[in-house]
C-alpha positions in Angstrom: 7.0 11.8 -9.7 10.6 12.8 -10.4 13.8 12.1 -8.5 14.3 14.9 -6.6 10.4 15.0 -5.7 11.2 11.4 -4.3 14.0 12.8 -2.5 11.7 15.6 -1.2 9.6 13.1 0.0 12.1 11.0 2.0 13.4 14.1 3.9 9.9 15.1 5.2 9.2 11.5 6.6 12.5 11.5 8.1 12.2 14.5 9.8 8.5 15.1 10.3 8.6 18.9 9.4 10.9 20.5 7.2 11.1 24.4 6.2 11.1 25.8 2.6 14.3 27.5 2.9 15.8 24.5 4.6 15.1 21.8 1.9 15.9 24.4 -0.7 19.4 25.1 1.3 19.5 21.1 1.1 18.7 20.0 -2.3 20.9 23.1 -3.7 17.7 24.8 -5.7 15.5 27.5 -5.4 12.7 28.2 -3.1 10.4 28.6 -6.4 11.1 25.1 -7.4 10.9 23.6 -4.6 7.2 25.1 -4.0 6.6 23.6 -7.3 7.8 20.2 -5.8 5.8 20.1 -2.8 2.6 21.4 -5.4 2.6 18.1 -6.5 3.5 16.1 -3.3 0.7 18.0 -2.0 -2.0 17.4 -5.2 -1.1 13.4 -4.1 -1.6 14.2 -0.7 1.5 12.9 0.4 2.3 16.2 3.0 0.6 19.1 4.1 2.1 22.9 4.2 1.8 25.6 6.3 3.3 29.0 6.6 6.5 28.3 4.9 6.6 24.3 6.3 6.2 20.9 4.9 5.2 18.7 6.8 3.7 14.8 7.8 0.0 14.8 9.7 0.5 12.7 13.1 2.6 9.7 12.4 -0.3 6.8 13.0 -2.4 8.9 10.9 -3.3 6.6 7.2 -2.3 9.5 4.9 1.4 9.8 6.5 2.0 5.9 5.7 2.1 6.6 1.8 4.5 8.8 2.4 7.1 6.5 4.1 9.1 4.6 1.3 7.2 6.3 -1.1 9.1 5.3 -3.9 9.2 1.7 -2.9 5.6 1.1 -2.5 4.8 2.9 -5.5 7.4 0.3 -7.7 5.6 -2.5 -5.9 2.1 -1.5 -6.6 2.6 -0.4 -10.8 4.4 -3.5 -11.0 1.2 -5.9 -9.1 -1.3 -3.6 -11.4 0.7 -4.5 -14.6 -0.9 -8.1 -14.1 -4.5 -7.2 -13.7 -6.5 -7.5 -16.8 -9.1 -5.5 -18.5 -12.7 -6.0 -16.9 -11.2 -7.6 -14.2 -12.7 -8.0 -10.5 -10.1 -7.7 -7.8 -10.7 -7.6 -4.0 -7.7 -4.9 -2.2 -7.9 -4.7 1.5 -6.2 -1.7 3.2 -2.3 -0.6 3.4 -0.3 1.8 1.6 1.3 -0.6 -1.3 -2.9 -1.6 -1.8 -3.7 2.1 -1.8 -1.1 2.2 -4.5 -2.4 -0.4 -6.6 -6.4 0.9 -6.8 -4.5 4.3 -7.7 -2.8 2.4 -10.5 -5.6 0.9 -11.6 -7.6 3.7 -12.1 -4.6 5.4 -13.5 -4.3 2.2 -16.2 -7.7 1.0 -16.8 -11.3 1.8 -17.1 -13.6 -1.2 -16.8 -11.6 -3.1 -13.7 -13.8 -4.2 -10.3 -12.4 -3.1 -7.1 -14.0 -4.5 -4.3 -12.4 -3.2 -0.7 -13.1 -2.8 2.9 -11.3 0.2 2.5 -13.0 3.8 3.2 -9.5 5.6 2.5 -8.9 3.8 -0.3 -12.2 4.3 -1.9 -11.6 7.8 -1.4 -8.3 8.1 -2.2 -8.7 6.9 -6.0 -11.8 9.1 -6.9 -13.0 9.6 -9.6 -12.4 5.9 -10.0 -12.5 6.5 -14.1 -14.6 4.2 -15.9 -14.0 1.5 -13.1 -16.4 0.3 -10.7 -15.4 0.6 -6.6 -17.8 -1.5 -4.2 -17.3 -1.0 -0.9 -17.7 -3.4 2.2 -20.0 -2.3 4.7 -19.2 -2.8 8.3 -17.7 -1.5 11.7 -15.2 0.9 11.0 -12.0 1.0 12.1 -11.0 4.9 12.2 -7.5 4.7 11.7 -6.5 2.9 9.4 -10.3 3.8 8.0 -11.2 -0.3 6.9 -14.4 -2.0 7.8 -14.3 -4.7 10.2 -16.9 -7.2 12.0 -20.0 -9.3 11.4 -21.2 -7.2 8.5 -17.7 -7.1 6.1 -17.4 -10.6 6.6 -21.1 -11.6 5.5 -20.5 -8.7 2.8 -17.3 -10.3 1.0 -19.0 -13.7 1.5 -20.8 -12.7 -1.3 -18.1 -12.3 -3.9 -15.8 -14.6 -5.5 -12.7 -13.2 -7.3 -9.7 -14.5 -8.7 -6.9 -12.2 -6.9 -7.2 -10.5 -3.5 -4.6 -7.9 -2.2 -3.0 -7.7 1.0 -0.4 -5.6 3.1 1.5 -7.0 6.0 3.5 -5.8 9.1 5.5 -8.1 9.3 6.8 -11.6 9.0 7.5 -14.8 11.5 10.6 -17.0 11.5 7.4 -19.9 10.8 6.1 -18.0 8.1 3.4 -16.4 8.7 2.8 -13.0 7.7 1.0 -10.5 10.6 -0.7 -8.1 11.8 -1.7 -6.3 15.1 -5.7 -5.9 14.7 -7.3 -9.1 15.7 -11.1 -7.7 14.1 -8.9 -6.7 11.0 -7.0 -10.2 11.1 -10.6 -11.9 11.2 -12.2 -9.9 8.2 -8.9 -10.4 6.0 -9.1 -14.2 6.2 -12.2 -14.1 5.0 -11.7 -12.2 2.4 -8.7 -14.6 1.4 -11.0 -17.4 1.2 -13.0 -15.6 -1.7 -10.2 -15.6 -4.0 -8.4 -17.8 -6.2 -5.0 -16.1 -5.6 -3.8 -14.3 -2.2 -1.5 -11.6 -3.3 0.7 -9.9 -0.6 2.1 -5.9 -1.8 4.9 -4.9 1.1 9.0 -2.8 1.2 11.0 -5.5 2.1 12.0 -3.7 5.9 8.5 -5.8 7.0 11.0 -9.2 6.5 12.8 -7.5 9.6 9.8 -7.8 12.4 6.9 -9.1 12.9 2.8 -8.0 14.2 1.4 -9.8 17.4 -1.1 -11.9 15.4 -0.7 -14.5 12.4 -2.7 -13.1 9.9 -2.1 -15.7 6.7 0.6 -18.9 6.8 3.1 -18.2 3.4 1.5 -21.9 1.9 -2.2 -19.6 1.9 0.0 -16.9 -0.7 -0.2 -17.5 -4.4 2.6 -14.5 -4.8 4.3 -11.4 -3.3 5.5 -8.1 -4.6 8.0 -7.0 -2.8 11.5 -4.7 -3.4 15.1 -6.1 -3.9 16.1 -5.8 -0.4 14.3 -8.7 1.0 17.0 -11.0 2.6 17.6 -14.1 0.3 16.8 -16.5 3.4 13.4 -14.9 3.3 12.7 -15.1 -0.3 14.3 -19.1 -0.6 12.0 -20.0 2.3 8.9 -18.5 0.7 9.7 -20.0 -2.6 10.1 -23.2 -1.4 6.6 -23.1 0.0 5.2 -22.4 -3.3 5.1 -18.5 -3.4 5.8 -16.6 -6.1 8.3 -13.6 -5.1 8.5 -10.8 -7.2 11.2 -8.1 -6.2 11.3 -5.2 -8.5 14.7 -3.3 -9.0 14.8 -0.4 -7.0 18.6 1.0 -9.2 16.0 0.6 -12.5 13.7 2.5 -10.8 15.7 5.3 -9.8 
């Protein structure tokens, strides 16, 4: 995506709905190029348009979350796939930044494992490539589209993997990283416990609140990927517990 397509992208989730004639009028171009812009914001299914209107589905919606801090999640996830090997077999749960990364992988490799409890996600990346996408059965969980439950848990009880990939809504001052779905919480653990390496992909503004549940202490995380902002008290305490913290440069990235 280019710079002004990231800019694009960050007025529409700020305001929800934005005309044609408006964001042209804003960004000082014409109409014809932005249609171009929001062809390809569209092709990623990032917005939807409509009779001369851009536009976000309903904000809870799963699609609508890639769009929010695009660019960040996007530098987080190309710089957690730049560490997966060839033939590798990874387990990604659900999230933006982890929708990110299967999309990267596809995008990078051909002979990777993805194994995920995630219906969008499995849908999101095909055609997966060349790589193989196993999917969790189980309960599912319409909005955010995961499986959940009995089933997903006996299912990933059957794999062993070396990484696992996980999102987070927020943080605790006792860190623990959280979440708000208590069947989601329950599945995720598990899923930690098949892999060598717990890997956590989240923008730095989840440092700044927290979920209602504990979903994984920061001593159960091998290493994060997260952007510069995070605040330094955050990233000393986590490094002291043994975490790895890898900010990417958001200025480079620009």
């Amino acid at each position: 995506m280019t710079e002004r397509q990231f800019e694009i992208l960050a007025i529409i989730s700020e305001n929800g709905r934005v005309e044609v004639a408006k964001l042209a009028e804003m960004l000082k171009i014409s109409q014809v190029t932005v249609r171009k812009d929001l062809d390809v914001l569209e092709s990623r299914r990032l917005i939807r348009r409509q009779q001369g209107v851009a536009e976000l589905d309903a904000e809870d919606d799963v699609t609508n979350r890639l769009a929010y801090h695009h660019r960040e999640k996007l530098a987080i996830a190309e710089a957690a796939a730049a560490q997966i090997k060839h033939g590798e077999t990874v387990m990604i749960e659900s999230g933006s930044c982890c929708t990110l990364l299967a999309e990267q992988i596809a995008k990078t490799l051909k002979d990777a494992t993805i194994i995920t409890n995630s219906v969008y996600l499995s849908e999101h990346i095909r055609p997966a490539l060349g790589n193989q996408v196993i999917l969790l059965g189980g309960e599912i969980r319409m909005d955010p589209m995961v499986t959940v439950g009995p089933i997903t848990i006996r299912a990933a009880e059957n794999f062993y993997v070396d990484k696992f990939y996980v999102g987070a809504d927020g943080f605790t001052e006792d860190g623990y990283f959280t979440a708000s779905d208590i069947m989601r919480v329950q599945t995720i653990r598990v899923m930690a416990r098949q892999a060598k390496k717990t890997i956590v992909l989240t923008e730095s503004e989840k440092f700044r609140r927290h979920g209602v549940m504990a979903l994984l202490h920061s001593r159960d995380i091998h290493s994060l990927y997260t952007d510069d902002k995070i605040p330094e008290a955050v990233r000393e305490y986590l490094q002291q517990e043994g975490v790895i913290v890898n900010t990417i440069d958001m200025e480079k990235k620009s």
